[in-house]
Structure formats: structure tokens, C-alpha cells
C-alpha positions, 0 to 999 in steps of 0.5 A: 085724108091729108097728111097733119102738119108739123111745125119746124120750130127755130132753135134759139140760141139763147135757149127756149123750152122744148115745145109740146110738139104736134100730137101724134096722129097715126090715122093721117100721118104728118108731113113737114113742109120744110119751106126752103130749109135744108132736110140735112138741117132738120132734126126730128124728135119722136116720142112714144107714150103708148106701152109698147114699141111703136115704129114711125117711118121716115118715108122716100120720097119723090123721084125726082128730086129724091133721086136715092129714093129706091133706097127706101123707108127709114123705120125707126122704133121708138120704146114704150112708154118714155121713148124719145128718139132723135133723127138727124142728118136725113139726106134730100135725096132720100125723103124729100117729097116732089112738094117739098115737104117729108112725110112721117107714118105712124104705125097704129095705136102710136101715141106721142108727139112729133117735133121738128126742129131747124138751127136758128 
């Protein structure tokens, strides 16, 4: 199945409401296309709503380009109910998929949102 999109949002620097953010999908997972942007410029935000733990992978990427890719997955666990976490600071040459894109797995039963956002 494909992958669901998430959006890179530019940040303002006037300031803007935090949008909603894509709506978890741990059935497809999600990709970014990160369209010329640099990952190490990327913030991702991840929240999970579910109530209990859930882990999203930040997956390696292609090599090449990503030639740190046997370094492997990022698995991050986001805390029930309110969890909110940050990603910053990822390398390309870790997760950066041959397409240009990143992609994002849920674990199952994960429910949230996924945000991607860039400097302005």
C-alpha cells in the first residue's frame, strides 16, 4: 500500500498556530518528500494519544545516498495518552530514502499525529 504523505510546514517567523498535523496511520505508515530541503533542517513532532506507549521508526534509508544506512532504524516511544515528542537533527545519510523522501512506521494501534516541520 503507499505510504500516507505528511506535509512540511514552514515555520513563520512571525509566529503561526501549530497545525493539526497528519493523522497517524500505523496501517500505511507515512512518508515525507522532503522536496530539496535538508533532513538535518527537518523537525519532526510525533504525538500519541493511545494509552499506552507506542513506538514510531524513523526508518534507514537507501544506500546509496544514505550511506550510514547500516546504522539502522531510529525507534523512538512516544508516552501514552499526552505524549509529544521532538525529532531534530536527523543526518541524510542515515534516513534518507534513494526518492527523496523519509519514511515513518507506526507500531500498531498508534494513535496521533505526525508533524513536519522546516525553518522559514
Amino acid at each position: 500500500m503507499a505510504r500516507t504523505n505528511v506535509p512540511i510546514v514552514t515555520n513563520s517567523a512571525s509566529g503561526a498556530a501549530t497545525g493539526a498535523g497528519t493523522t497517524a496511520d500505523p496501517t500505511n505508515d507515512h512518508v515525507v518528500d522532503l522536496a530539496g530541503y535538508p533532513l538535518e533542517n527537518v523537525t519532526i513532532r510525533l504525538t500519541n494519544t493511545n494509552g499506552t506507549d507506542r513506538v514510531a521508526t524513523i526508518v534507514a534509508g537507501d544506500y546509496p545516498p544514505a550511506l550510514s544506512a547500516g546504522l539502522g532504524n531510529l525507534a523512538v516511544t512516544v508516552p501514552a495518552t499526552s505524549g509529544d515528542v521532538t525529532i531534530a537533527g536527523l543526518e541524510s545519510a542515515r534516513y534518507l530514502q534513494a526518492d527523496g523522501t523519509i519514511h515513518i512506521d507506526l507500531a500498531a494501534s498508534y494513535a496521533g499525529a505526525v508533524r513536519v516541520t522546516r525553518p522559514a
